[in-house]
C-alpha positions in Angstrom: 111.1 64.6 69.8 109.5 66.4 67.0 106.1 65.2 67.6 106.2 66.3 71.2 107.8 69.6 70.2 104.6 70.1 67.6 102.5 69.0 70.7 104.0 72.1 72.8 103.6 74.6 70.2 100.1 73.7 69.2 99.3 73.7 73.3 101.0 77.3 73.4 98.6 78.6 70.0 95.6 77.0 71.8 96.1 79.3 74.8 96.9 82.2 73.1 93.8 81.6 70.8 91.9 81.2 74.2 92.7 84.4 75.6 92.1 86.7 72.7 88.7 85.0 71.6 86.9 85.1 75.0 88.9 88.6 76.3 90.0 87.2 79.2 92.3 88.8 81.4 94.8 86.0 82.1 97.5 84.5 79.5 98.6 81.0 81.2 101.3 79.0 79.7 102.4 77.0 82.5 104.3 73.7 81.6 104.5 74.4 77.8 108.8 73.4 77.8 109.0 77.0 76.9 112.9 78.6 76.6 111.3 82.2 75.5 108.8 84.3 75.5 107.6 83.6 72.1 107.9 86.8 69.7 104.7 85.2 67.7 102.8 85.8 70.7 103.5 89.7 70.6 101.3 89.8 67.3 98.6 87.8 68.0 97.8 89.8 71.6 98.5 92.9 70.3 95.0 94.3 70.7 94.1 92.6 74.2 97.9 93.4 75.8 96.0 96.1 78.0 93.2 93.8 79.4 95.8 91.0 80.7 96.3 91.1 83.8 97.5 87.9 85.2 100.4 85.6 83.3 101.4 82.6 84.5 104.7 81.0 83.0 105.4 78.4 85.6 107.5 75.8 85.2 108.7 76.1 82.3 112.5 76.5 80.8 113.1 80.2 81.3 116.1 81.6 81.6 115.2 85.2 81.0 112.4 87.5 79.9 113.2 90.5 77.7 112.4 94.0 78.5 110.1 93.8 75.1 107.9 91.5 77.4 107.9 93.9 80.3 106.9 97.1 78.3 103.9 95.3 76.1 102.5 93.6 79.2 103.0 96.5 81.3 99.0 96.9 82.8 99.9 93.5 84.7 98.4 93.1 88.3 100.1 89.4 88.3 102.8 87.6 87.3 103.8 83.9 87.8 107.0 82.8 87.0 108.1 80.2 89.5 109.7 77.2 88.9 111.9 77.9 85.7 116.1 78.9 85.3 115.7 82.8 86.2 118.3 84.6 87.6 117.8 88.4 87.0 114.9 90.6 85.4 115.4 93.1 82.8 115.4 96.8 84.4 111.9 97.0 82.3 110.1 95.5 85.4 110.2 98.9 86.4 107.3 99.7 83.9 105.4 97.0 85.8 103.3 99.9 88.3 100.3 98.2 88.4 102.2 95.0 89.4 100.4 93.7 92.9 101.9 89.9 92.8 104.9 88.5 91.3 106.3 84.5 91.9 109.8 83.9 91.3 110.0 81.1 93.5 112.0 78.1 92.5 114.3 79.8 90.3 118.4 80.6 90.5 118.1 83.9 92.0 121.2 84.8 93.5 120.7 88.4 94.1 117.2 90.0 94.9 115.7 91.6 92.2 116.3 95.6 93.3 113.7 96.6 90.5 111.3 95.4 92.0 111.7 97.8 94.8 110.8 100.5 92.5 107.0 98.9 91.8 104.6 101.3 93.8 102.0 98.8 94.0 103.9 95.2 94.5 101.9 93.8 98.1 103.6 90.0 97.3 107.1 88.7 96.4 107.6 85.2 96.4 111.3 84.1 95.8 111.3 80.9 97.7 114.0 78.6 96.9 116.6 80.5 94.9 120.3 81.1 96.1 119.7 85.1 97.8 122.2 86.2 100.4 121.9 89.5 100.9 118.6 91.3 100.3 117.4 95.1 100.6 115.7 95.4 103.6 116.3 99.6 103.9 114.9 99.9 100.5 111.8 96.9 100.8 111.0 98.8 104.4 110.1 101.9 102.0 107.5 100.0 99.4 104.2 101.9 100.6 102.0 98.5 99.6 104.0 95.7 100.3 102.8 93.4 102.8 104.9 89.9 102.4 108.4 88.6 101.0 108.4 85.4 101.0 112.3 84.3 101.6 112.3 80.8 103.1 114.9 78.6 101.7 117.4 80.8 100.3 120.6 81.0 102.2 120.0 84.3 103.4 122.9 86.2 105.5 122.8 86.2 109.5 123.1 90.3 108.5 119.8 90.0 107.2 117.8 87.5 109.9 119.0 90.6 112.3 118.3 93.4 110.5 115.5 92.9 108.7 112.8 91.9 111.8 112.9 96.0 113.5 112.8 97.7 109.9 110.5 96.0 108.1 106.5 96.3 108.5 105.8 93.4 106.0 105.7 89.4 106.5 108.8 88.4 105.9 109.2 84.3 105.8 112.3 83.1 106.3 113.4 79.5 107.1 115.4 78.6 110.3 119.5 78.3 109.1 120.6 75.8 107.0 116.9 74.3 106.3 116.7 72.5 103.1 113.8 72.4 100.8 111.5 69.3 100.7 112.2 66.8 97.7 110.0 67.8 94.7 
């Protein structure tokens, strides 16, 4: 247990260490068992925070991200969060206005994100697979850039598969009633 523990926090360092020395513009730390968003990792970024543009947290063991993470990383154009234990953001997102991509598929959602509504620039919202009902169409039918919502297999209200289709002037993927999701 230790040893693999060790194993995730010495993969987690080696990414970090990879970003900062070569200046690249994405931070991934997909699959590294992570709970949070280590505070370490605050530090050691602290002079590239602006040039990141793209994290990728996939599939990890998230079950929130503080608004400390949304104000430091607050230049990003993407961020990839699918597949962890998500069920809100932090009202922070809001500072998020260059934000053109986010992925919160495959997490346990049960409202839509509202703050996300807010993000001038947001073209793609992935939030496949989570437990949404009811979402805000009036308000996503007023984001100037947003071009596709990505609903399908949430169990969305019949409300919203009839409202949603004349207001909107986005992609909005839904699945038909009742689908279920395809084993993993």
């Amino acid at each position: 247990m230790l040893k693999k523990m060790g194993e995730a926090v010495a993969r987690v360092a080696r990414k970090v260490n990879e970003t900062v020395e070569s200046g690249s513009d994405t931070l991934d730390l997909a699959e590294c068992k992570l709970v949070s968003f280590p505070i370490g990792i605050y530090k050691v970024l602290r002079n590239v925070t602006d040039q990141i543009h793209l994290i990728t947290l996939a599939n990890n063991e998230l079950k929130s991200l503080t608004s400390k993470f949304m104000t430091t990383f607050c230049q990003l154009r993407e961020l990839r969060l699918e597949g962890n234990f998500l069920h809100r953001l932090p009202n922070e997102v809001s500072t998020l206005q260059h934000l053109k991509a986010i992925d919160l598929s495959r997490n346990q959602f049960r409202d839509f994100p509202e703050q996300l509504t807010t993000l001038p620039a947001l073209e793609t919202i992935n939030l496949e697979e989570n437990d949404i009902v009811d979402v805000p169409v009036e308000k996503l039918a007023t984001m100037p850039a947003l071009r596709s919502v990505n609903l399908r297999f949430n169990p969305l209200s019949p409300e919203v598969r009839v409202i949603a289709p004349p207001l909107i002037k986005f992609d909005m993927l839904v699945s038909p009633e009742g689908a279920r999701p395809p084993p993993p």
